[in-house]
Structure formats: structure tokens, C-alpha cells
BAPA-735276 format. One line per 10 residues: their letters; for each residue z, y, x of C-alpha. Coordinates in nm, 3 decimals. Layout:
<nodes>
A> Z,Y,X  ...
</nodes>
This chain:
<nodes>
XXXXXXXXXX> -4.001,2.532,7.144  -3.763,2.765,7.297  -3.556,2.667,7.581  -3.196,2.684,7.514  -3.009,2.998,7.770  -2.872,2.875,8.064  -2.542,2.882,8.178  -2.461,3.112,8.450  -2.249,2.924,8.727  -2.077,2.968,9.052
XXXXXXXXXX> -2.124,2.708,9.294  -1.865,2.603,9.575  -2.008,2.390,9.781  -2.139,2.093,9.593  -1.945,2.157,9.241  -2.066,2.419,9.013  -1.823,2.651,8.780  -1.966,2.814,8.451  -1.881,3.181,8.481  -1.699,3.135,8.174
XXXXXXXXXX> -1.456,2.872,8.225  -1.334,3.047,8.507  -1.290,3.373,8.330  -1.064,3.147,8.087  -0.863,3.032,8.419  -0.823,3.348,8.511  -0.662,3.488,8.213  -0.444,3.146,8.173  -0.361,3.219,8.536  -0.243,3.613,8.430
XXXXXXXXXX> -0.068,3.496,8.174  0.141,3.217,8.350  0.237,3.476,8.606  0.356,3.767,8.292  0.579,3.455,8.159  0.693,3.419,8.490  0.785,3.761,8.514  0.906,3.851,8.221  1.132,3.513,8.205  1.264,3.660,8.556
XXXXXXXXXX> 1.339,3.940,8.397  1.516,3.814,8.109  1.753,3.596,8.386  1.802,3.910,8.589  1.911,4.151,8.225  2.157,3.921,8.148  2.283,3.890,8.474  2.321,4.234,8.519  2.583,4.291,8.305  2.793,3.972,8.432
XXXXXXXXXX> 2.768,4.119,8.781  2.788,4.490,8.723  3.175,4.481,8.852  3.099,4.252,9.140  2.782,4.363,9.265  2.887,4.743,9.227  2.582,4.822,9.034  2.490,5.165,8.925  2.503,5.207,8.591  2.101,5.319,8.562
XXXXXXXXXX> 2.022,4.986,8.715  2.227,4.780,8.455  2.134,5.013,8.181  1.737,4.943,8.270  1.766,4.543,8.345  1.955,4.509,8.035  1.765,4.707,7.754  1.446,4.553,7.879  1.556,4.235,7.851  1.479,4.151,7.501
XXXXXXXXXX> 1.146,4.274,7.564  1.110,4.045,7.862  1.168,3.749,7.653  0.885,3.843,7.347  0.671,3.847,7.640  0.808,3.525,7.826  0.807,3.219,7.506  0.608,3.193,7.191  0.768,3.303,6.897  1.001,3.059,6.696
XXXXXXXXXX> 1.318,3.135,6.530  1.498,3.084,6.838  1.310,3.354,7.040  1.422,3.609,6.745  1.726,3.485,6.741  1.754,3.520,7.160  1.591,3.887,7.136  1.881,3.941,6.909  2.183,3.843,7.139  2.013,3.963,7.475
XXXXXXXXXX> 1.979,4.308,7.270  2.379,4.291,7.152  2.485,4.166,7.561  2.288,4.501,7.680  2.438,4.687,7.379  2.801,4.527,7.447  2.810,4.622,7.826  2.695,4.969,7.729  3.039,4.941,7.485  3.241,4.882,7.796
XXXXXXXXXX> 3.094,5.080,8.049  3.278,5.413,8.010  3.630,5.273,8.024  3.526,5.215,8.371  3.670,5.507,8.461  3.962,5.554,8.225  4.092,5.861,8.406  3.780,6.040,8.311  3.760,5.903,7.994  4.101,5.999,7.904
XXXXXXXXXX> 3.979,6.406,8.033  3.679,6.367,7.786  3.905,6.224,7.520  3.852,6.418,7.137  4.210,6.377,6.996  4.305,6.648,6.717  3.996,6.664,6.507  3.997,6.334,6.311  4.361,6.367,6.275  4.288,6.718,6.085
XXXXXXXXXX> 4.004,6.621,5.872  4.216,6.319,5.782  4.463,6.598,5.676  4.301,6.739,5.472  4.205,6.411,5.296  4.558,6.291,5.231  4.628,6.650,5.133  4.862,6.709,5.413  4.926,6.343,5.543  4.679,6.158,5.708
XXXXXXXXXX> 4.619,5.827,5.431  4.713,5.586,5.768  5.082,5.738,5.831  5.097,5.733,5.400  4.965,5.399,5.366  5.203,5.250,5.621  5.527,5.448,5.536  5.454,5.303,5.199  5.355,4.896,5.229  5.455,4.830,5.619
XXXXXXXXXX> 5.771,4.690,5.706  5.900,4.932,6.038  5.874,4.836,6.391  5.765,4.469,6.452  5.786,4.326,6.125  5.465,4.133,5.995  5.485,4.100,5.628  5.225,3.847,5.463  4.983,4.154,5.348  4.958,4.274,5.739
XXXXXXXXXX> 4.871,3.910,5.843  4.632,3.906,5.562  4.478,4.236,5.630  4.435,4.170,5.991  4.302,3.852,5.946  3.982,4.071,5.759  4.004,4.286,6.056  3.995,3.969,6.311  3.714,3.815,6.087  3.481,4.122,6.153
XXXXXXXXXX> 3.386,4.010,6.493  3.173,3.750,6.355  3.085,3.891,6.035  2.768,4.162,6.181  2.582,3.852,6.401  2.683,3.559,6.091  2.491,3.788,5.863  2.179,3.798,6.042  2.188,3.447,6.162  2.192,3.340,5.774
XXXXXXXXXX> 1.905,3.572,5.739  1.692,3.412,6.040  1.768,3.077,5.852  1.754,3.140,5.489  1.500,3.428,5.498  1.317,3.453,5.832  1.035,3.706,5.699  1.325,3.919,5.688  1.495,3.877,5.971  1.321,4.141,6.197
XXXXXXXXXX> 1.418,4.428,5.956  1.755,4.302,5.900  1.845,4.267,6.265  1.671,4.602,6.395  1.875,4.750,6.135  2.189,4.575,6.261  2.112,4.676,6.609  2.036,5.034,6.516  2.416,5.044,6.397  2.531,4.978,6.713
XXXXXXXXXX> 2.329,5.121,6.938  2.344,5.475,6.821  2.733,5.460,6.746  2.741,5.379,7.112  2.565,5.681,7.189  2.866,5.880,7.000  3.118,5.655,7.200  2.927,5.773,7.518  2.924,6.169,7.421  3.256,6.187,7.229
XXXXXXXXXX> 3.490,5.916,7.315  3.762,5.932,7.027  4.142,5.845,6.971  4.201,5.610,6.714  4.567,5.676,6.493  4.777,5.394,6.734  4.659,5.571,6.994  4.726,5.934,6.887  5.031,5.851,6.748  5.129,5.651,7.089
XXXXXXXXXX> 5.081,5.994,7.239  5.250,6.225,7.021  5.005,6.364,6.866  5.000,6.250,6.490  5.317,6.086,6.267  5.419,5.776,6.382  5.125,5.512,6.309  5.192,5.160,6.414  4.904,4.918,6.516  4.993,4.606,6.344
XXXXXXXXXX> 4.731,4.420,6.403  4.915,4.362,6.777  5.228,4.287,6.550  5.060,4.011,6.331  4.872,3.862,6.608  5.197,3.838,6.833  5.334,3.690,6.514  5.059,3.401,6.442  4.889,3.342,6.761  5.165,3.351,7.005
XXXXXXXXXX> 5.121,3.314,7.388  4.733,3.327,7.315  4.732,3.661,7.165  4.735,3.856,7.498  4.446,3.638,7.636  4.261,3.723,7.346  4.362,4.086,7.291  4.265,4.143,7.651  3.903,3.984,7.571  3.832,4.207,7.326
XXXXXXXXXX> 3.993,4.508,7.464  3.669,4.613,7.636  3.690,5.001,7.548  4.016,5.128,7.292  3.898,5.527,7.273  3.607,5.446,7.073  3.697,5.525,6.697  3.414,5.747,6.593  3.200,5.616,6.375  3.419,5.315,6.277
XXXXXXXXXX> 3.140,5.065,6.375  3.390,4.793,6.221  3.274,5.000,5.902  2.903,5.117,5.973  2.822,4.738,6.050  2.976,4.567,5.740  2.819,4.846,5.520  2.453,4.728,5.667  2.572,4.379,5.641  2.615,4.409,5.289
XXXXXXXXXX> 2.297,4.609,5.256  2.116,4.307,5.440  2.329,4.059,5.201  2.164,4.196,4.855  1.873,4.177,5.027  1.849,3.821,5.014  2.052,3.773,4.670  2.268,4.004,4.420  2.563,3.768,4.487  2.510,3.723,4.854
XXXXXXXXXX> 2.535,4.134,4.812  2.875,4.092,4.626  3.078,3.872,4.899  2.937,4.156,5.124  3.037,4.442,4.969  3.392,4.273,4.842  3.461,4.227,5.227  3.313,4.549,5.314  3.583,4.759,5.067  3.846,4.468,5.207
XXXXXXXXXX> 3.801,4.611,5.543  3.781,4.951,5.500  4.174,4.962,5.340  4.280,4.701,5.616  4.094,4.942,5.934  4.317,5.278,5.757  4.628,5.045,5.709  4.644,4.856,6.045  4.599,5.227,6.213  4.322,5.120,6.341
XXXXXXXXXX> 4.064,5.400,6.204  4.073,5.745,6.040  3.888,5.779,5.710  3.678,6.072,5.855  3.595,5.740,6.139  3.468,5.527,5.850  3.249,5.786,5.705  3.122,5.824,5.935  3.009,5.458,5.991  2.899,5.472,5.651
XXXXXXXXXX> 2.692,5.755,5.688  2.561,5.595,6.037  2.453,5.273,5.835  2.281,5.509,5.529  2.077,5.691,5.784  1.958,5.375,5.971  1.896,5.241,5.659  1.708,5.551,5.512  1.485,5.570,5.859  1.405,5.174,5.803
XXX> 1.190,5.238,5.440  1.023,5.496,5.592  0.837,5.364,5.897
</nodes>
């Protein structure tokens, strides 16, 4: 009979270690300290942007602990829905802070500001009147009056800050297989219009029209939320009130267009209530003065092109 192979070992003083079951410690000792790491690393990403103001970080620093921070945490936990969904929101803080970060210096922003070119393709839509200054001279009510339609209408305007992240939540829960396409998608959206915002920061109608530069366009939305919210309008206007020159692409637009797209992904009438709120929006973003239309096609064309690139890797 043959004798069975035996084991090699590595002795320490009276106990003896088969070579193998250290090499497993080893690697479960290597891989303890990249969790360790990389959960460090996920702490110190989503710290940075907190700090940034406080700390005086350069903007390299925060731009490198941030973006690698979803990373980090793929590397620090198992996968489970709440991992994905975690990768998600530590991929919109970094994107968020990257939002922000030019109207750090609002005197240079203001010198790289692009002013007259939206307001003359917009021209040329309304043939001769931008559709914002036509759209208000014909339903708004002058200076400082809220009439129920500009309540209404901002109200789809206010309800677009949760609409982007509520769409792919309901696809990690309803449809998980699909949530890593739907959310790269959704971050895709945002992170490239923030390139734009980065290269050419743009004036959106209020703002132009604040200036002199275009007819008189009122932003109503600050109307109808001094109207209905009341003393906690400012608090809230100044939360969200991160960077104001950054019109181009409409990212309100781009982002409801893939949310839609993501919508009839999981169901033809999930894809309706999407694309009903999507066309809702649109009219409100040209109404309230918040957008051009040249700004939200260009968000639509953003959202197309992400979505074309997605089919084809």
C-alpha cells in the first residue's frame, strides 16, 4: 500500500503549523488589513468634503479622497444592497462637493462667467424672444405675485431634488440586477455636466436678466417659496444655493430624462409617471426662469449620450 503524502509543517517550538494553514492566515491577515484600509479611506472621502472649508484643503486633495471613496467601500464590506446603495451616495457627496467647489471663488467665477450665448440661441428659438421672457409676460402675475400655477410649477421644480436618487433607490429595491446600470447611468449625468459647470460656468435667465442683460425674467420660484414656506424659505434656499452660475446642461433636465429612461426599464407605466414629470419639469424650469431651452437640450442630449455609451460597453 502506498503511504498517504505528508504534510509539510513549520514547527515553533513544540507546536507544529501545516504550511498551508498558515498560507490561509496570511491571506485572511492581508485581507483584514485592505478592509481596514479601504474602510479608512471611505471615513477620510467623506470627511473631506465636510472639512474642505475648515481644514483649507486643496482642492486636488478633496478631489482624490472623495472620488476614491466609493471604491474604498467595494473593497471594505461584502456586497449587499446596502453597500450599492452606499457606493451610490459616497459617489453623489464627491460629485456634490465638486458642484460647489467653484463658487469658492465667486469673483473668478463671475470673470469666467458665459452670459450672451444661451440668451441668443434661445432667440432664435422664440423667433426673436427668448420662450422664458414670453412664457412669463404671458401666465405670470408681475413682481411678487404667486398665482396657484407658479406654486404648482415650483412645487415640480422643488420635487426634483429627490426625484434622480428616489428613482434608483426603487430600482435597488424592486429590481436590484439592475441597479448597477441604472445608477452608473445616473451618476454619469452628473458627473460629466459637472465637468461643463467646471469649464463653462453659465448664467441662468434670473440671473441674466438681474444683470441687464436679457428682458426682464423673474425667478419665481423665490416668489412662491417666500409665499408658502415663510421664515424657512431662506434657511432652505441658502442650503441649496451651493453654486447659482451653473445652467448649462440643465441637469434638473438631463437627470429626469435618465430617470425616466431607468423608469421604463423596470415597467411601461413606471416609464409613463417618469416621462409625465419629466415634460412637467421641463415647462416649469423655462417658466420659473430658471433654465434656457438651449440649457435643457442640452441635458437631454447629455442623458442620450450616456445612455447611448451604456448599450455599448
Amino acid at each position: 500500500m502506498r503511504r498517504p503524502p505528508r504534510l509539510t509543517t513549520w514547527s515553533s517550538g513544540s507546536r507544529r503549523y501545516p504550511r498551508r494553514a498558515l498560507a490561509r492566515g496570511r491571506k485572511r491577515n492581508v485581507r483584514r488589513a485592505i478592509r481596514t484600509l479601504a474602510a479608512g479611506a471611505v471615513v477620510a472621502g467623506a470627511a473631506a468634503p465636510l472639512l474642505r472649508h475648515r481644514l483649507n484643503l486643496p482642492r486636488p486633495v478633496v478631489s482624490a479622497l472623495a472620488w476614491q471613496s466609493p471604491y474604498a467601500l467595494t473593497l471594505a464590506v461584502p456586497r449587499t444592497r446596502l453597500r450599492d446603495a452606499g457606493v451610490y451616495a459616497l459617489q453623489m457627496f464627491a460629485y456634490l462637493a465638486h458642484y460647489e467647489m467653484p463658487n469658492d471663488d465667486p469673483d473668478g467665477l463671475l470673470r469666467r462667467l458665459r452670459v450672451d450665448y444661451p440668451i441668443q440661441v434661445d432667440r432664435a428659438i422664440g423667433r426673436g424672444v427668448p420662450p422664458s421672457v414670453r412664457l412669463q409676460r404671458r401666465l405670470g402675475g408681475g413682481e411678487g405675485i404667486v398665482r396657484r400655477h407658479d406654486l404648482w410649477l415650483s412645487w415640480v421644480h422643488w420635487i426634483w431634488f429627490f426625484v434622480p436618487h428616489t428613482t434608483v433607490s426603487y430600482v435597488l429595491w424592486r429590481r436590484p440586477e439592475q441597479f448597477p446600470r441604472a445608477a452608473g447611468q445616473m451618476a454619469a449625468v452628473f458627473d460629466l455636466g459637472c465637468v461643463v459647470y467646471w469649464t463653462v460656468p453659465t448664467a441662468p435667465p434670473w440671473w441674466a436678466a438681474r444683470n441687464g442683460n436679457i428682458e426682464p425674467v423673474r425667478r419665481i420660484m423665490v416668489d412662491a417659496g417666500e409665499h408658502y414656506w415663510g421664515r424657512l424659505w431662506r434657511p432652505l434656499y441658502d442650503s441649496l444655493a451651493g453654486n447659482p452660475l451653473a445652467a448649462m446642461p440643465s441637469l434638473h433636465f438631463g437627470t429626469s430624462v435618465m430617470a425616466a429612461h431607468v423608469l421604463s426599464d423596470v415597467g411601461r407605466g413606471h416609464g409613463a409617471v417618469g416621462w409625465t414629470y419629466t415634460a412637467a419639469l421641463g415647462f416649469a424650469l423655462v417658466y420659473l426662469g430658471e433654465h434656457y431651452v438651449v440649457d435643457l437640450l442640452a441635458g437631454v442630449t447629455l442623458a442620450e449620450a450616456v445612455r447611448l455609451g451604456a448599450r455599448r460597453l
